[in-house]
Structure formats: C-alpha cells, structure tokens
Backbone bond lengths (Angstrom), bond angles and torsions (degrees), N, CA, C in turn:
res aa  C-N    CA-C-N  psi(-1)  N-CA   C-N-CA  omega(-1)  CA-C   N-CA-C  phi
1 X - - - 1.446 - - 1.528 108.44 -
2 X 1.385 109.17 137.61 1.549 115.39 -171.29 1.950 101.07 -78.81
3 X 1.282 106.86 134.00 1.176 124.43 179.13 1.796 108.97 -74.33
4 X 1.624 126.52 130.13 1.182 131.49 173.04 1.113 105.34 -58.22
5 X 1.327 109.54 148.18 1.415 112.90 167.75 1.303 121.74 -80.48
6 X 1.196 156.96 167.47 1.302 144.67 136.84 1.672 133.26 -57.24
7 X 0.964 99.47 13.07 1.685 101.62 150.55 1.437 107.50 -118.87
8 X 1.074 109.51 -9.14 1.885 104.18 170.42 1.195 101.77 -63.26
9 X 1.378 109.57 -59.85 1.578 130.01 -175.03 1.477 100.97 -39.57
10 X 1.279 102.52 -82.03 1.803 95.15 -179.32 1.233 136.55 -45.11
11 X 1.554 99.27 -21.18 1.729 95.78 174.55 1.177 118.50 -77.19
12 X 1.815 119.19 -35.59 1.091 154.74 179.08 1.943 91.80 -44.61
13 X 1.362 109.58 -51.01 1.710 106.23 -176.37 1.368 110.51 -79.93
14 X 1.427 121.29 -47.43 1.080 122.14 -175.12 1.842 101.97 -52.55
15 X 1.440 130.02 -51.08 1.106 109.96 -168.68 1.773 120.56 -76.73
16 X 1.120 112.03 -9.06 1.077 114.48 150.00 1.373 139.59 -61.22
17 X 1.247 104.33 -46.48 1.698 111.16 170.87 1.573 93.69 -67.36
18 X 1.286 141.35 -32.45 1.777 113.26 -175.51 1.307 102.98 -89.24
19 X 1.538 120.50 7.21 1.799 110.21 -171.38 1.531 80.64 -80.41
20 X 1.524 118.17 -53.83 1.474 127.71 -166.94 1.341 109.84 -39.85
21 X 1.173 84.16 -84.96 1.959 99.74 161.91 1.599 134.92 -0.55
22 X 1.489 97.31 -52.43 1.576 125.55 -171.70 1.810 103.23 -94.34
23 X 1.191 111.51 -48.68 1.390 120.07 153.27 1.338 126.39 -34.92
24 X 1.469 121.67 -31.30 1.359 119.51 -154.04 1.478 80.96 -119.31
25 X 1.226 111.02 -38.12 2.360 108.24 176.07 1.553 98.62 -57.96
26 X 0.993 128.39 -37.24 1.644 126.91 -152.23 2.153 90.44 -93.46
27 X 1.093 106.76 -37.65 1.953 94.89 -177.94 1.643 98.84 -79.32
28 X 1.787 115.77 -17.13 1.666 102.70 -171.58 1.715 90.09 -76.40
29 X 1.341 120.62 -55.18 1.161 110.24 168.60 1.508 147.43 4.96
30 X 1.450 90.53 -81.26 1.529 128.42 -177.75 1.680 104.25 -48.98
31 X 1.789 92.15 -65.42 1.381 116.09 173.71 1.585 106.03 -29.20
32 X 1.284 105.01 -77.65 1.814 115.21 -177.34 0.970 115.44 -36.35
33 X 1.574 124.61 -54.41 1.589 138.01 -158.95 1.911 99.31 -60.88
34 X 1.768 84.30 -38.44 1.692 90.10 -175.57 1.716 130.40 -60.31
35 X 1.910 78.04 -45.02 1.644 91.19 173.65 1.766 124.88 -60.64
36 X 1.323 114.77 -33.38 1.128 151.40 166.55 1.715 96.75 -32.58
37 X 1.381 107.38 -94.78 1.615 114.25 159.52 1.283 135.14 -34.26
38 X 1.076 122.83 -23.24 1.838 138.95 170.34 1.509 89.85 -80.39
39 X 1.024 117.37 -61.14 1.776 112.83 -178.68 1.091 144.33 -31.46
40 X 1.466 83.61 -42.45 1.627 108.12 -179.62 1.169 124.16 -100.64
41 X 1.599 117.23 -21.69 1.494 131.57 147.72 1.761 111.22 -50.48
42 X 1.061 120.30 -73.68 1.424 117.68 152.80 1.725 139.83 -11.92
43 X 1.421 84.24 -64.13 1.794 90.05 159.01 1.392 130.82 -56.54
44 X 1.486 113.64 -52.76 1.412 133.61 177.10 1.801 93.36 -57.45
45 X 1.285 122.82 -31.71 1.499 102.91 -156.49 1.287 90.99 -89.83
46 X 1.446 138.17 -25.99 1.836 153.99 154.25 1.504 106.48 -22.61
47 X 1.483 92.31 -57.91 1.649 112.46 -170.13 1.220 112.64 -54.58
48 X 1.615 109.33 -55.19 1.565 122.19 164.71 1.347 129.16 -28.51
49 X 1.233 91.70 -53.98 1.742 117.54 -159.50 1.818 94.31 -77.28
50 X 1.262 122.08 -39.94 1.409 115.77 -143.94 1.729 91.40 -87.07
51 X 1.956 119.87 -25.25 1.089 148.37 143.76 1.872 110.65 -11.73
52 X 1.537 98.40 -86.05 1.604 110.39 176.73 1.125 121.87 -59.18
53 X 1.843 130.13 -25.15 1.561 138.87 175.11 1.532 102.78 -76.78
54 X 1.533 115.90 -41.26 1.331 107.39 158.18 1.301 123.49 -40.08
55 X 1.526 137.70 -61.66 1.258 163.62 -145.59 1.149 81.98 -62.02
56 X 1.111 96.13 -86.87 1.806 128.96 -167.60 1.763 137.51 -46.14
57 X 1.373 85.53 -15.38 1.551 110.08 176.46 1.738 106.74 -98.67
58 X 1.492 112.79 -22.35 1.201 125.73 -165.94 2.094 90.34 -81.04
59 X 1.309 93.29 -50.03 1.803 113.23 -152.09 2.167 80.20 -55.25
60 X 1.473 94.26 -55.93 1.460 95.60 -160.36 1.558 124.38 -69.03
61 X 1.868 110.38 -9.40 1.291 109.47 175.69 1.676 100.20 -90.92
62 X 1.409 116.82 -25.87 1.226 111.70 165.91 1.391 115.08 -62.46
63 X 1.396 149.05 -37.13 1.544 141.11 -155.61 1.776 87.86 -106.76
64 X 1.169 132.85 -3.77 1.426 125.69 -172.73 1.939 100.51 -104.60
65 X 1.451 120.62 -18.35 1.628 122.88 170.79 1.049 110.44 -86.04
C-alpha cells in the first residue's frame, strides 16, 4: 500500500478543520435565525399585553370617577 504523503496528510486535516468549522457557522446560524423568531414572538406578545393595561387602566379610571 502506497504511503500518504505529508501534504496529503495536511490537507487531509486542514479540510477537516473547515468541514468543522463550517458545521459549527451553519448551527450558530440556525441558532440566531431561531432566536430572532422567539424575539419577535415575544414582542408581539409585549404589544398585546401593553394593549390590555391600556384597556384596563382606562375601564378602572373610568369606574373609580
């Protein structure tokens, strides 16, 4: 069996460390895109909320005059 060379070898690592590399960019990614969407679900439910304290602050200075 023919023996690798040592620049096979090294390339052989080097492309591994950018498969890794690219692997680990593509789940930070994902991650973000995700957090991104939780955020904004969040906000909208803020929006809601700050919505009904309106309401409700209105209903109760009205039934308290």
């Amino acid at each position: 069996m023919a023996k690798k060379s040592k620049l096979t070898q090294v390339a052989v690592r080097i492309g591994a460390a950018m498969g890794r590399a690219d692997r680990k960019a593509q789940q930070v990614a994902k991650a973000g895109a995700l957090a991104k969407k939780e955020l904004h679900a969040i906000s909208k439910q803020v929006d809601v909320l700050k919505r009904q304290l309106l309401h409700t602050s209105k209903r109760l200075r009205k039934a308290l005059s």
